[in-house]
MDTraj code that builds the backbone (N, CA, C; nanometers):
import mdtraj as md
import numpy as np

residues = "UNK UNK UNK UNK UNK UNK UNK UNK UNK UNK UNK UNK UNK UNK UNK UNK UNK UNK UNK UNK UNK UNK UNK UNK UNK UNK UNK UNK UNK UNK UNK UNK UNK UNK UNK UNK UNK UNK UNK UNK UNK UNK UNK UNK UNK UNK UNK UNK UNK UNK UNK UNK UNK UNK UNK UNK UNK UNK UNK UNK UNK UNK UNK UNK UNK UNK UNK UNK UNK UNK UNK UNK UNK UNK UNK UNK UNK UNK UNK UNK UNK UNK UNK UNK UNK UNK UNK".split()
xyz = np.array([
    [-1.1271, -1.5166, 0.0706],
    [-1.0262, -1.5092, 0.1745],
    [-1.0413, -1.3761, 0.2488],
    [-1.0380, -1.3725, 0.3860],
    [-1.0302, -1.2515, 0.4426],
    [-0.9003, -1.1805, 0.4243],
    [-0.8834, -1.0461, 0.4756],
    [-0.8021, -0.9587, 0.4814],
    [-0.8080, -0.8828, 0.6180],
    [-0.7104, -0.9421, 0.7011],
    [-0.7084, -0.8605, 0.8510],
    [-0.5725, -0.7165, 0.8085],
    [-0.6390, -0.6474, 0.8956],
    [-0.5408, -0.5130, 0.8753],
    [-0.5735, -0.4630, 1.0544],
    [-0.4197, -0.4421, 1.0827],
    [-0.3373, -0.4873, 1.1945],
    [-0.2749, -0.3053, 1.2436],
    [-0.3538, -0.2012, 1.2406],
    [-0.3189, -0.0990, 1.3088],
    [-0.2580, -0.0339, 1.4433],
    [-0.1428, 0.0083, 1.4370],
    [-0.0702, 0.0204, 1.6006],
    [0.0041, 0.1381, 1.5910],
    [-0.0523, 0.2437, 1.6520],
    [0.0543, 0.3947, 1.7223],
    [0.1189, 0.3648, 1.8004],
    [0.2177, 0.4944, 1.8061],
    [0.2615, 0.4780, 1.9388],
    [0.2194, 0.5469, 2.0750],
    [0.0604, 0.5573, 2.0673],
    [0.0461, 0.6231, 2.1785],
    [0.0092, 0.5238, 2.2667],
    [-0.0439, 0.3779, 2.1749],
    [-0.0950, 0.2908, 2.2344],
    [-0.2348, 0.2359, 2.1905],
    [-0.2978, 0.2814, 2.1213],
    [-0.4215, 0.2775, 2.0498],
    [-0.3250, 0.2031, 1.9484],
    [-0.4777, 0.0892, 1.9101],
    [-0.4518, 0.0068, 1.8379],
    [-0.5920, -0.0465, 1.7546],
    [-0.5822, -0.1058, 1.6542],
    [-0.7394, -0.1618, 1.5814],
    [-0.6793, -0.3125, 1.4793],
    [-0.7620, -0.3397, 1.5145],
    [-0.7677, -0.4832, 1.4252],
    [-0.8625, -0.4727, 1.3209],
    [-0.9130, -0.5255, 1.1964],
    [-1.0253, -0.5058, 1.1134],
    [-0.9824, -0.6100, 1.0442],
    [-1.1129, -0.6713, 0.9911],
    [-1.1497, -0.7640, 0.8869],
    [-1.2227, -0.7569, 0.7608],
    [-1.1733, -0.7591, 0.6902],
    [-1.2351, -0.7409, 0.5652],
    [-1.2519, -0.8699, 0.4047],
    [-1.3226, -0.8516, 0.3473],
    [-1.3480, -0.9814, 0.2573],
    [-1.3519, -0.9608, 0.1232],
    [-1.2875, -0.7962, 0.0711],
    [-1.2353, -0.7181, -0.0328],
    [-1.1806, -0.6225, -0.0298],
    [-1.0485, -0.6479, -0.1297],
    [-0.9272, -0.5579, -0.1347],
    [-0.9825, -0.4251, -0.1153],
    [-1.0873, -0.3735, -0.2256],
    [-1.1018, -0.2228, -0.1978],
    [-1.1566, -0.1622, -0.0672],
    [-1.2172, -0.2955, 0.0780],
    [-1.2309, -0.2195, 0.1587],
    [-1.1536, -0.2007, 0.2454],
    [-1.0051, -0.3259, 0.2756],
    [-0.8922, -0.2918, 0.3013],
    [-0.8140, -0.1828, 0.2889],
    [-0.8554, -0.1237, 0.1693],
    [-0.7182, -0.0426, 0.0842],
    [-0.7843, 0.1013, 0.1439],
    [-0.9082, 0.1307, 0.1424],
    [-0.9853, 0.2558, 0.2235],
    [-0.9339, 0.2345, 0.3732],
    [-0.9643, 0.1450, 0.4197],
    [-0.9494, 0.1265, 0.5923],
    [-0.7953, 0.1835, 0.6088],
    [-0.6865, 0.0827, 0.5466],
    [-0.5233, 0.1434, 0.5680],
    [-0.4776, 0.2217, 0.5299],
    [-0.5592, 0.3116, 0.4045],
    [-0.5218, 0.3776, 0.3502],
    [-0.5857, 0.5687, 0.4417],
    [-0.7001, 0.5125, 0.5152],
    [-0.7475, 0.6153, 0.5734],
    [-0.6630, 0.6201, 0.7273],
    [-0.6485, 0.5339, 0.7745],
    [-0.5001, 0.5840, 0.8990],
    [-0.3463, 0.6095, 0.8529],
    [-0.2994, 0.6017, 0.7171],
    [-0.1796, 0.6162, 0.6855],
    [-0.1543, 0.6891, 0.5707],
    [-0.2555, 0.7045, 0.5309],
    [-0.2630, 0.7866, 0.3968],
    [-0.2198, 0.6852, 0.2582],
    [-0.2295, 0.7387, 0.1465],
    [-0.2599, 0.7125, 0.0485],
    [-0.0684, 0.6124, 0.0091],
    [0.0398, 0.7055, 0.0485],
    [0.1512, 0.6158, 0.0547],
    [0.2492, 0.6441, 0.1223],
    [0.2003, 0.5392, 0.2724],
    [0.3203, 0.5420, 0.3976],
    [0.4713, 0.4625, 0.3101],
    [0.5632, 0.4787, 0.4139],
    [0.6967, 0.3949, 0.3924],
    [0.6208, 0.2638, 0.4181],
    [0.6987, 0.1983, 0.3386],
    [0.6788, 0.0380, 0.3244],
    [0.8091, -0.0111, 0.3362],
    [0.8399, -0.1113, 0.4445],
    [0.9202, -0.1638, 0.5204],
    [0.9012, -0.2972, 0.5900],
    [0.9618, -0.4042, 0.4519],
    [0.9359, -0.5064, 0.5346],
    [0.7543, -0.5837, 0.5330],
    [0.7789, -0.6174, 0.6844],
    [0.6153, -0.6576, 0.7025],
    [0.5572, -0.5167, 0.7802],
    [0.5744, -0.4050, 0.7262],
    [0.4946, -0.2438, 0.7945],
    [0.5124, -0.1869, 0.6900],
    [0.3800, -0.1003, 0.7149],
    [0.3329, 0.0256, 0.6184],
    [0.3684, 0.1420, 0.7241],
    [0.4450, 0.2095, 0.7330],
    [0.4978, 0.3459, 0.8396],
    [0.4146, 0.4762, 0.8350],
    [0.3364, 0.5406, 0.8888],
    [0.2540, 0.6859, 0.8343],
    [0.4134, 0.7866, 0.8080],
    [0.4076, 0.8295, 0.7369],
    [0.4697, 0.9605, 0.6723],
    [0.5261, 1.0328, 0.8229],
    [0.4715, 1.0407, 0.9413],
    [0.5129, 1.1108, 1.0362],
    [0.5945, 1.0170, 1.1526],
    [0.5678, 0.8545, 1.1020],
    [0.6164, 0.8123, 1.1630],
    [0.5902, 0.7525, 1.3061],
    [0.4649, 0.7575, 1.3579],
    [0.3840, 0.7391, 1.4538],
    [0.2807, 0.6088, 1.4714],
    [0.2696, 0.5637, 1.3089],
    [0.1682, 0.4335, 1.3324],
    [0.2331, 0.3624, 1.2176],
    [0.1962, 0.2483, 1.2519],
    [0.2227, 0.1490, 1.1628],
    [0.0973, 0.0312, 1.1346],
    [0.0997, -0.0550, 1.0205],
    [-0.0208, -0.1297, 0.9982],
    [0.0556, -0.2435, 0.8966],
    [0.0229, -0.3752, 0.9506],
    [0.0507, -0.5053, 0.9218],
    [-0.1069, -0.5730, 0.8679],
    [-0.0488, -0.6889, 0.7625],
    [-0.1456, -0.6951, 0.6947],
    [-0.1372, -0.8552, 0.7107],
    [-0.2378, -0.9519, 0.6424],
    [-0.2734, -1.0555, 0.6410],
    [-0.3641, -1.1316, 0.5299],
    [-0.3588, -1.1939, 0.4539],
    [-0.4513, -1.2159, 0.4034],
    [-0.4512, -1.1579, 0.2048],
    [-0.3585, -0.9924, 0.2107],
    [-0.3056, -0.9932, 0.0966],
    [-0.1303, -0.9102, 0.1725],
    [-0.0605, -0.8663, 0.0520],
    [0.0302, -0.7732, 0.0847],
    [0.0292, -0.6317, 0.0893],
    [0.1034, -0.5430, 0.1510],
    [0.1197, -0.4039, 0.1881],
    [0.1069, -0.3530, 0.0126],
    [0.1583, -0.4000, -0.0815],
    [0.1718, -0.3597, -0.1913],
    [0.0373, -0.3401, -0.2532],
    [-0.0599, -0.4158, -0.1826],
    [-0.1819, -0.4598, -0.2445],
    [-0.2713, -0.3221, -0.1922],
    [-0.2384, -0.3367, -0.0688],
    [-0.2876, -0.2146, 0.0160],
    [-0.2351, -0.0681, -0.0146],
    [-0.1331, -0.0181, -0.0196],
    [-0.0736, 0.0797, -0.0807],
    [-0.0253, 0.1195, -0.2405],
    [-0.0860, 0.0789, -0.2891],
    [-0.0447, 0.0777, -0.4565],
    [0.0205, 0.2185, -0.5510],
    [0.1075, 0.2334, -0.5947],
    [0.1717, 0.3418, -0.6277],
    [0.0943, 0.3772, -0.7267],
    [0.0898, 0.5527, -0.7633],
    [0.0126, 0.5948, -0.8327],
    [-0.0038, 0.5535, -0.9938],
    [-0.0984, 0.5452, -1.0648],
    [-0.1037, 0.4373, -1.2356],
    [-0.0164, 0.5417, -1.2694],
    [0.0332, 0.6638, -1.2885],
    [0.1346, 0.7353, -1.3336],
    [0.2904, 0.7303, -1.3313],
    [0.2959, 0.6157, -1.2321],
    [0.4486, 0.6139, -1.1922],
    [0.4696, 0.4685, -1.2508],
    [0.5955, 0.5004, -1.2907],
    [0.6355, 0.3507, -1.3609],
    [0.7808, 0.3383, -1.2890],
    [0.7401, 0.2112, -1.3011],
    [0.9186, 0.1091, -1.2625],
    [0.9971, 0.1581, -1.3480],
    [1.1346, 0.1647, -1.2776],
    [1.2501, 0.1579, -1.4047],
    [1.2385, 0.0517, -1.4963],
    [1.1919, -0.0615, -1.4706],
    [1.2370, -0.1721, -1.6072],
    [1.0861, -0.1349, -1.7145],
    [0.9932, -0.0397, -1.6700],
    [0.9160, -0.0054, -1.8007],
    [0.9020, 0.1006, -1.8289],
    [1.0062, 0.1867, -1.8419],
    [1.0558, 0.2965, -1.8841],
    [1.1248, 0.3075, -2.0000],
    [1.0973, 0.3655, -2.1032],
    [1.1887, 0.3429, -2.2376],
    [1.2228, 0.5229, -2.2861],
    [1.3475, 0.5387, -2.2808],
    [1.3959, 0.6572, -2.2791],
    [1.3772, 0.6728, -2.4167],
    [1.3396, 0.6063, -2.5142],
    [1.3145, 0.6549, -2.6617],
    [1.1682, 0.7051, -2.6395],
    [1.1033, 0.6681, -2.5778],
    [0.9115, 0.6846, -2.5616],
    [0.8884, 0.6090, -2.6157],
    [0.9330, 0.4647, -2.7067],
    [0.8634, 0.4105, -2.7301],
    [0.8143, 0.2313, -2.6651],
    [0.7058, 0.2464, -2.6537],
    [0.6425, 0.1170, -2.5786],
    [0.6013, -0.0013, -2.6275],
    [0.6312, -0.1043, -2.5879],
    [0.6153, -0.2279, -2.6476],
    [0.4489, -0.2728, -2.7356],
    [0.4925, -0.2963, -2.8364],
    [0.3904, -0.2865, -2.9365],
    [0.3683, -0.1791, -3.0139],
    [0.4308, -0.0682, -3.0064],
    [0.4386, 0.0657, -3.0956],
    [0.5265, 0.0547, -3.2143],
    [0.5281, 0.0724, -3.2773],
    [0.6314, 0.0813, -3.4094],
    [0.6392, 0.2449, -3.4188],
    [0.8118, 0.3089, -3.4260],
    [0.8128, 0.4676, -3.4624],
    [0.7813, 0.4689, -3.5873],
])
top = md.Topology()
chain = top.add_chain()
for i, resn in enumerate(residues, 1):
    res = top.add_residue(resn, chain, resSeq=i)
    for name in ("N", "CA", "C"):
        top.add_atom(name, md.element.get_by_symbol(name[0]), res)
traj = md.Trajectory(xyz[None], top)
């Protein structure tokens, strides 16, 4: 399946791109918006607020992925201990 990624400032410059794997998507949106714009909806926002990028083919989540260090609240265990550990 392709992956179109849908780039638009507001100066007026704009880019379309196609791609046919996640990791070259995730370089392409990730190199006009950085590593993690606001995510809003169907838009990825740059940090300054000036461009935005719509996706197709996978989701913004797919494209922007939060760092392997950060965890959700629901897998967080304030004892430290993690499923399958015995204290």
């Amino acid at each position: 399946m392709m992956i179109k990624v849908m780039y638009r400032s507001c100066d007026g410059y704009y880019q379309d791109a196609m791609f046919d794997n996640i990791k070259e998507a995730q370089g392409h949106a990730q190199y006009w918006l950085g590593k993690h714009p606001d995510l809003s909806g169907m838009y990825a926002v740059s940090n300054d607020g000036i461009a935005t990028i719509q996706v197709e083919g996978t989701t913004l989540d797919n494209l922007f992925p939060p760092p392997e260090d950060e965890r959700s609240v629901d897998q967080f265990d304030p004892d430290g201990i993690h499923e399958g550990e015995t204290p």
